[in-house]
C-alpha positions as CSV (number, residue, x, y, z in Angstrom):
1,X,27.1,-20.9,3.6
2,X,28.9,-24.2,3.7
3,X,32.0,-22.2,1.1
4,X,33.3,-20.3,4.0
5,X,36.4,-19.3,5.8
6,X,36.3,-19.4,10.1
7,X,39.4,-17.9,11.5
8,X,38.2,-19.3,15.8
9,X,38.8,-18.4,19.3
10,X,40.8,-15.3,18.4
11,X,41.8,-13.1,21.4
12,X,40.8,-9.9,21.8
13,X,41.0,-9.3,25.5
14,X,42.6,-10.4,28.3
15,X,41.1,-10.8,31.9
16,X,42.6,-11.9,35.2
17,X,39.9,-15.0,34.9
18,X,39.6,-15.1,31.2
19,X,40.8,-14.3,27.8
20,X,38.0,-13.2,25.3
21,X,37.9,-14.2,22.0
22,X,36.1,-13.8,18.8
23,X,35.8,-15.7,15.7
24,X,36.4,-14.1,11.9
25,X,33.9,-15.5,8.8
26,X,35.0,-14.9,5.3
27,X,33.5,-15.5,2.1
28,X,36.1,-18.5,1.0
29,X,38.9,-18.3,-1.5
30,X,38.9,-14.4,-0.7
31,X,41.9,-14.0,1.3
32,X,43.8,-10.9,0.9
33,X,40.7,-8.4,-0.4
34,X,40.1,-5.7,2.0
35,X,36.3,-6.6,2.7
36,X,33.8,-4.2,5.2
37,X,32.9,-5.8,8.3
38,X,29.8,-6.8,10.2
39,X,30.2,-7.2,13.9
40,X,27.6,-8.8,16.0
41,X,27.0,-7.9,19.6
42,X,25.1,-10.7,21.4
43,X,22.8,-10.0,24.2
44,X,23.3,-10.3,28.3
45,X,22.3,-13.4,30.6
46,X,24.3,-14.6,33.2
47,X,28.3,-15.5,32.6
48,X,28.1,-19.0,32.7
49,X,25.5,-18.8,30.0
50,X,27.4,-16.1,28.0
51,X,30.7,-17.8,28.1
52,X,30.0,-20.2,24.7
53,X,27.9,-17.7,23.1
54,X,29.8,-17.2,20.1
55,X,29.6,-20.6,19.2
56,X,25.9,-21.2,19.2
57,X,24.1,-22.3,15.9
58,X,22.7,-18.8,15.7
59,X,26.3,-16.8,15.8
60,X,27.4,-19.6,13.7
61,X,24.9,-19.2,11.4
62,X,24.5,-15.6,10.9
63,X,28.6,-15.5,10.4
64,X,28.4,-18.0,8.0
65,X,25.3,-16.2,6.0
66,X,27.2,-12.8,6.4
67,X,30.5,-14.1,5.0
68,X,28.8,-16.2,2.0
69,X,26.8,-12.5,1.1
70,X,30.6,-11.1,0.6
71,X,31.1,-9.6,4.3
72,X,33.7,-9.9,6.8
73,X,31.5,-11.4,10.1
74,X,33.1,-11.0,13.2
75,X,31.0,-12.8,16.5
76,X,32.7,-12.4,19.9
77,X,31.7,-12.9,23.7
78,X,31.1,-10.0,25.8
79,X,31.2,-10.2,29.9
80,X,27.5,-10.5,31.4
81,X,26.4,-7.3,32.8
82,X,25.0,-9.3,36.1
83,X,21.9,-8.2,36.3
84,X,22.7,-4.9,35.5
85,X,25.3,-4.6,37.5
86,X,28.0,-4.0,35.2
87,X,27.3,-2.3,32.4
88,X,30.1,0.1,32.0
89,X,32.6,-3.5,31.8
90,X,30.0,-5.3,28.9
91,X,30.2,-2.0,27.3
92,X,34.2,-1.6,27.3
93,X,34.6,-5.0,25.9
94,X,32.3,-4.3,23.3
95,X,34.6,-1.4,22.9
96,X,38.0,-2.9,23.2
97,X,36.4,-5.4,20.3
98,X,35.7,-2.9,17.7
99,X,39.2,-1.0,18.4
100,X,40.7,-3.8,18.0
101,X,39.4,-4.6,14.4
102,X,39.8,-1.3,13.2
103,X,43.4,-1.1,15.0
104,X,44.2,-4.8,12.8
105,X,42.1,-4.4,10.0
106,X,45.1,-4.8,7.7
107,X,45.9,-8.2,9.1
108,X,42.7,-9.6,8.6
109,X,41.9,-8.3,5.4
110,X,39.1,-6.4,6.6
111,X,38.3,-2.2,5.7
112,X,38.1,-0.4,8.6
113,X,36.3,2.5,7.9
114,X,33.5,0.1,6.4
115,X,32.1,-1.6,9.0
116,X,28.9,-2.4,10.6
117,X,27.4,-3.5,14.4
118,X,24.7,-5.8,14.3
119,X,22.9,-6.2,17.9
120,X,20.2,-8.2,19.5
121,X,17.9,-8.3,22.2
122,X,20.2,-7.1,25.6
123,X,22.9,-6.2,23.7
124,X,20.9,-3.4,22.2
125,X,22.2,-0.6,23.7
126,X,25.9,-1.9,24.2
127,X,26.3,-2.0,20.8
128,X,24.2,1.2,19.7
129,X,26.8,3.0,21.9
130,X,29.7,1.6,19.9
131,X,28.2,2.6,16.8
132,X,27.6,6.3,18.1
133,X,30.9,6.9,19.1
134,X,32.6,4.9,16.2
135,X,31.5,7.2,13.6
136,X,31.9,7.7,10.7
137,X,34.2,3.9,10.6
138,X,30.4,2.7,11.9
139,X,28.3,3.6,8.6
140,X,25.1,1.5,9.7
141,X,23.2,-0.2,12.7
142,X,21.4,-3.0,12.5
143,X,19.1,-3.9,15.4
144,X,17.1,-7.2,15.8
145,X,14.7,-6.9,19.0
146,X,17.3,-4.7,21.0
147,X,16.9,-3.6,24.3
148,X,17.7,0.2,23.8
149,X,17.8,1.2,27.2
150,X,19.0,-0.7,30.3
151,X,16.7,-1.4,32.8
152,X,15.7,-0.3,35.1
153,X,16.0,3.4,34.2
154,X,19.5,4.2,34.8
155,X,21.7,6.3,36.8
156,X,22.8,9.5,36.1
157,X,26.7,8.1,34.9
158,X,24.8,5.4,33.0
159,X,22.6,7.8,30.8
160,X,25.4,7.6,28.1
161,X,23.5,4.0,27.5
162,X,19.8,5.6,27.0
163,X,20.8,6.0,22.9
164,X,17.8,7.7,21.9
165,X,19.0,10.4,23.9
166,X,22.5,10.7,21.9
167,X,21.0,10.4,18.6
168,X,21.4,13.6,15.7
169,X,21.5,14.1,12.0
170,X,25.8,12.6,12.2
171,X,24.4,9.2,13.4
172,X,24.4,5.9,11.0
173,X,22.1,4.6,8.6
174,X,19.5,2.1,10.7
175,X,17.7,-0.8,10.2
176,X,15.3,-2.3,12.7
177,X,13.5,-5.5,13.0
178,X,10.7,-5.8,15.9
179,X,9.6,-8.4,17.2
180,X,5.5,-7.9,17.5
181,X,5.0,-10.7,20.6
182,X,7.8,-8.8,22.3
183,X,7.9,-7.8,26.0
184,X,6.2,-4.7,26.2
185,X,9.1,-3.0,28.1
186,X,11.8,-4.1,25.8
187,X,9.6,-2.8,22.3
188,X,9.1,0.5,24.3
189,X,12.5,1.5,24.4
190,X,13.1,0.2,20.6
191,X,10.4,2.5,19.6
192,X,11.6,5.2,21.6
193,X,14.6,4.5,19.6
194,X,13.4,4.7,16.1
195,X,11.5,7.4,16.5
196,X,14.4,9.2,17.8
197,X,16.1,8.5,14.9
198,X,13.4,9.3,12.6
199,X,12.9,12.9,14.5
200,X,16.9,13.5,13.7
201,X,16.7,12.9,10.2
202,X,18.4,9.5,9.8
203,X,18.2,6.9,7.0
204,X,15.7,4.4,9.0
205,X,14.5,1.1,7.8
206,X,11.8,-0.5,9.9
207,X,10.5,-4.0,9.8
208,X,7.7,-5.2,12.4
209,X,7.2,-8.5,12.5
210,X,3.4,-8.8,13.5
211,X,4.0,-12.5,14.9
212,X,7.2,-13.0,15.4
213,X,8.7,-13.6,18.8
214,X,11.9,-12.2,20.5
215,X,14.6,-14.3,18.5
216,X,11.8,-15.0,15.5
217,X,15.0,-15.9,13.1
218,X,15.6,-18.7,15.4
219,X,12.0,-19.1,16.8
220,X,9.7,-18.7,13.7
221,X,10.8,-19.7,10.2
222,X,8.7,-18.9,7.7
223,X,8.1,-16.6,5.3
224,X,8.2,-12.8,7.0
225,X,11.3,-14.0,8.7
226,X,12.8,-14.8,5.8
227,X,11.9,-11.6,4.5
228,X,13.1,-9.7,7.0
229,X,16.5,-11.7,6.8
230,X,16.5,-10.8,3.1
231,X,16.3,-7.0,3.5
232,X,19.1,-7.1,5.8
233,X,20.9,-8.3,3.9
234,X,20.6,-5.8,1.1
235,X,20.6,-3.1,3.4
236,X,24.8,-3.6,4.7
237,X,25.5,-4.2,0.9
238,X,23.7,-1.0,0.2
239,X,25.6,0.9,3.1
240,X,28.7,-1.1,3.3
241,X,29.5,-1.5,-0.5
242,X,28.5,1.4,-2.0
């Protein structure tokens, strides 16, 4: 993980307040080699708390991990949805973010019409949305302990955001790791989800993990998260490289 290339603070969108940026892993000495991408959608909190997010030791670490197993990693910072507030904005620069790769895929060496979203916890849904509407450039969805539904139950010009609801036989390849000690609410919407994606025929890999807690890669090291870790893992290069 150490053998790895981190392009930092890259813009992708400018605000009146703020520019947001993202950061770009690569597996080292691989410059120039058109590689599929894996882009990871954090979760929601307030925007002070958001701001940084990119650069935590989990972002940092999954990007590192990603690039050193041969993928382009891409971690950004999304606006805060404020309480639920403001969905439609989180959504849009979750949006803007994935145009924008595809758009300059060439420039950063990366194949646009092999990537992946990776989401956790809040940014659940944000990021299942992308996917949806990305396809067929979106081949997979990973989904560690996503919210996939914002709560509370949405209005009617939110429902675009209730994914379970938008899911059919064109939708990606999905992986899904649950988080047993979860909150009740948040595991009821992901098995809402993946049973939705299981009644529309779609390539579903499912992973509870009996004791883990929300955020168990960070929170509970040990065997069954590094299991769970593993077959992630395997299952981009199995979408994304063959």
């Amino acid at each position: 993980m150490d053998r790895t290339d981190r392009l930092r603070d890259v813009p992708y969108k400018s605000l009146r307040s703020e520019s947001l940026r993202m950061d770009i892993y690569r597996p080292a000495g691989r410059a120039g080699s058109a590689l599929p991408a894996v882009i990871l959608v954090h979760g929601d909190g307030p925007p002070d708390w958001l701001k940084d997010i990119k650069d935590w030791g989990q972002y940092v670490s999954w990007g590192e991990l990603l690039a050193a197993s041969g993928f382009v990693a891409i971690t950004f910072n999304h606006r805060s949805t404020e309480g639920w507030t403001r969905i439609p904005e989180a959504a849009s620069d979750v949006e803007d973010l994935v145009a924008l790769v595809r758009t300059r895929a060439s420039t950063w060496s990366i194949d646009p019409d092999r990537l992946a979203i990776w989401v956790a916890s809040a940014g659940g849904f944000l990021g299942a949305h992308v996917a949806l509407t990305n396809r067929p450039a979106a081949r997979c969805l990973v989904v560690y302990y996503g919210l996939m539904a914002p709560a509370p139950l949405p209005s009617s010009d939110l429902a675009r955001f209730v994914v379970a609801e938008r899911l059919d036989k064109e939708g990606p390849s999905i992986f899904v790791a649950r988080a047993g000690l979860d909150r009740p609410r948040l595991n009821e919407t992901l098995d809402r989800f993946a049973d939705a994606a299981m009644k529309a025929g779609l390539d579903l890999e499912l992973h509870n993990h009996a004791g883990g807690r929300h955020a168990f890669d960070v929170l509970d090291p040990g065997p069954r998260s590094t299991e769970i870790i593993s077959r992630s893992l395997e299952f981009l290069k199995g979408q994304l490289f063959s």
